[in-house]
C-alpha positions as CSV (number, residue, x, y, z in Angstrom):
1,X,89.8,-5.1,8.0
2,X,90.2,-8.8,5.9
3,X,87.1,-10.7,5.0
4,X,88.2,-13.3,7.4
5,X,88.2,-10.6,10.1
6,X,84.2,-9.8,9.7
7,X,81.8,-11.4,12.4
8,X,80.0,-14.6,10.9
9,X,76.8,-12.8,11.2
10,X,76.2,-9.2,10.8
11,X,72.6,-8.1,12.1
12,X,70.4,-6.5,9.6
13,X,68.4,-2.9,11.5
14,X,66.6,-1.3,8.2
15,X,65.6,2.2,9.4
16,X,66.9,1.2,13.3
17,X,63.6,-1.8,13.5
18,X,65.4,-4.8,14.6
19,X,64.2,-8.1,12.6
20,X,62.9,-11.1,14.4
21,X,62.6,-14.4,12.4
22,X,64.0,-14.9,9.1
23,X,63.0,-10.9,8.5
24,X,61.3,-11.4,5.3
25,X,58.7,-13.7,3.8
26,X,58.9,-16.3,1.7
27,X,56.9,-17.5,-1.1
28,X,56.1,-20.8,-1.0
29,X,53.1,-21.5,-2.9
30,X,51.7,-19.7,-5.7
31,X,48.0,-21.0,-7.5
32,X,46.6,-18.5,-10.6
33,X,44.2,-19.4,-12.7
34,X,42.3,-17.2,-15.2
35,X,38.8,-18.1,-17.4
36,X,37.2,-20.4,-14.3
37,X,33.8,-21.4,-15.2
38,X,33.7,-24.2,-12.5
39,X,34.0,-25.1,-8.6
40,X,37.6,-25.9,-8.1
41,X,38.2,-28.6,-5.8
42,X,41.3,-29.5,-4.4
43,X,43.3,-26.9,-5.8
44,X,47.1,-27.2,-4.7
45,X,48.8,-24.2,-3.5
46,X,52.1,-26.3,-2.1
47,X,52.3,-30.2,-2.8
48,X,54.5,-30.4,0.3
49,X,55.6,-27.2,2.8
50,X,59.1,-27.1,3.3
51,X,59.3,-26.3,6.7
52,X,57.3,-26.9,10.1
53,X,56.2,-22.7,10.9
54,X,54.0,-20.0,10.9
55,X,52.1,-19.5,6.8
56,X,49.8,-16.9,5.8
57,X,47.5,-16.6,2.9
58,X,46.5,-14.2,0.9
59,X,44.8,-13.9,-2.5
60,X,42.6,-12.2,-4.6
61,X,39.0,-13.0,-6.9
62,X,37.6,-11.2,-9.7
63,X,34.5,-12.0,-11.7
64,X,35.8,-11.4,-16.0
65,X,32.2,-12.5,-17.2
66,X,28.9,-11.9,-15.4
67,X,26.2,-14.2,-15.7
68,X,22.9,-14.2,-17.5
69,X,20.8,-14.0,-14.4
70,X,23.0,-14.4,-11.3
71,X,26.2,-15.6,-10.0
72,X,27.7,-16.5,-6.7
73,X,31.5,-17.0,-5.6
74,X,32.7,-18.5,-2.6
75,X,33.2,-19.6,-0.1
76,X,36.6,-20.5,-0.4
77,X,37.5,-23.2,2.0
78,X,42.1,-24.4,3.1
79,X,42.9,-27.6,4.0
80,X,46.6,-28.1,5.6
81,X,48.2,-29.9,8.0
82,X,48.4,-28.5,11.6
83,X,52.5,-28.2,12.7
84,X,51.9,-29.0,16.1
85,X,49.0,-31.7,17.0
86,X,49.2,-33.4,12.5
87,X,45.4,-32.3,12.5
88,X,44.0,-31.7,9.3
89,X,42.1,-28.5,9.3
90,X,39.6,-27.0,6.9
91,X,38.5,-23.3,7.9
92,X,36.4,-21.3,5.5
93,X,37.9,-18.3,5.2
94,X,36.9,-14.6,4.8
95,X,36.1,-12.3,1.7
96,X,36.9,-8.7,1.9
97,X,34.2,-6.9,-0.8
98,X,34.4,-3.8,-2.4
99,X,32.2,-2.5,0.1
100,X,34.6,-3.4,2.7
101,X,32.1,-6.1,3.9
102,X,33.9,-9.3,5.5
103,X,32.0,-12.4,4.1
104,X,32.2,-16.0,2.6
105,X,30.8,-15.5,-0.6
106,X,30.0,-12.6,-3.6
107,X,27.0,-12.7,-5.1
108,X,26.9,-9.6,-7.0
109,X,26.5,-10.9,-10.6
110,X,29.1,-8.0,-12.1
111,X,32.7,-7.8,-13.6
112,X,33.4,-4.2,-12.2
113,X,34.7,-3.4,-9.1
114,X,31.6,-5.2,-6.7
115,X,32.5,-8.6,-8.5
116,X,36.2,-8.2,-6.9
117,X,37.2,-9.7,-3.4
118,X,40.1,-10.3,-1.6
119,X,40.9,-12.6,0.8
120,X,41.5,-10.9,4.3
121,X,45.1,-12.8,4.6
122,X,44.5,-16.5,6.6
123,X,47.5,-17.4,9.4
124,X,48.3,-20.8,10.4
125,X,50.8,-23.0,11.6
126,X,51.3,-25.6,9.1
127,X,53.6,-29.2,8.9
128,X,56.9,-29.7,6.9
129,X,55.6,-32.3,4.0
130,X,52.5,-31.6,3.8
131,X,49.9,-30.4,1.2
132,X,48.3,-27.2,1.7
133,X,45.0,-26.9,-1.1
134,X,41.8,-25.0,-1.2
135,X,38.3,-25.5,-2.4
136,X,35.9,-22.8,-4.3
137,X,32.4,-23.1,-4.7
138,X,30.8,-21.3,-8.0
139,X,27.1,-21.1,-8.8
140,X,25.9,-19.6,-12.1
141,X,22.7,-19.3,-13.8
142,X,21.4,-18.1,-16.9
143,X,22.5,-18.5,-21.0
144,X,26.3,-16.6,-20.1
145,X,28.0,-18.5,-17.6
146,X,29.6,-15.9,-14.9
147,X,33.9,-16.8,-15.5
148,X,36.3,-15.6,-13.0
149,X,39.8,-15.2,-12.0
150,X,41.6,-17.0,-9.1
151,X,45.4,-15.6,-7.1
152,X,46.2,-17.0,-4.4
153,X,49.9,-16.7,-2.4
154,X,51.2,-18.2,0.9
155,X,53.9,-17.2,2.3
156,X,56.2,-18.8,5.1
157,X,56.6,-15.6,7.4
């Protein structure tokens, strides 16, 4: 068989599951920061999404210095651009703790494994062309000031 004799598509069926979509996910935004010692407002994950369709988040927070007395992380808050309706949308979105506890915020003032959450992964429909950012609220008390680490991906699925 020539090249030229192939089908212009040939379907892709890993271990015989058929793929719907694109098949895959794509990275489209990425935001890491280490050494946070502040709220972060208006953080940009994508200055401008590159197509109209379905996103998901997902990310992950870890406390590096506790504070003095107490310390609180969250919530986290995403602002995009609805794909359908062009309404701007700011949910607040969930924490998973190392508990396994869905919340909005950590307050364990600790840099082992209760000072971790991740962010049970956030689905929307978003807008070609327009900015997707975030918003994270830190409290701190005490001489130490609690520092923390910030990963966050979306994904065009």
């Amino acid at each position: 068989m020539q090249p030229t004799d192939m089908p212009s598509t040939v379907p892709f069926v890993p271990n015989g599951v058929s793929i719907v979509g694109n098949g895959f996910s794509l990275l489209t935004g990425v935001y890491d920061q280490v050494t946070q010692v502040a709220s972060i407002a208006g953080g940009v994950i994508s200055a401008s999404l590159a197509v109209t369709g379905f996103y998901q988040l997902s990310g992950y927070l870890k406390k590096t210095t506790a504070a003095t007395t107490s310390s609180t992380l969250g919530p986290l808050t995403l602002t995009y651009t609805d794909g359908t309706d062009s309404t701007v949308l700011t949910p607040t979105l969930a924490l998973l703790t190392s508990t396994g506890t869905v919340a909005t915020t950590n307050a364990n003032n600790s840099v082992t494994v209760t000072g971790i959450s991740s962010l049970v992964p956030f689905s929307f429909y978003g807008k070609a062309g327009s900015t997707v950012t975030f918003s994270l609220t830190y409290a701190s008390s005490g001489t130490t000031a609690m520092a923390y680490e910030v990963h966050l991906r979306l994904e065009l699925s």
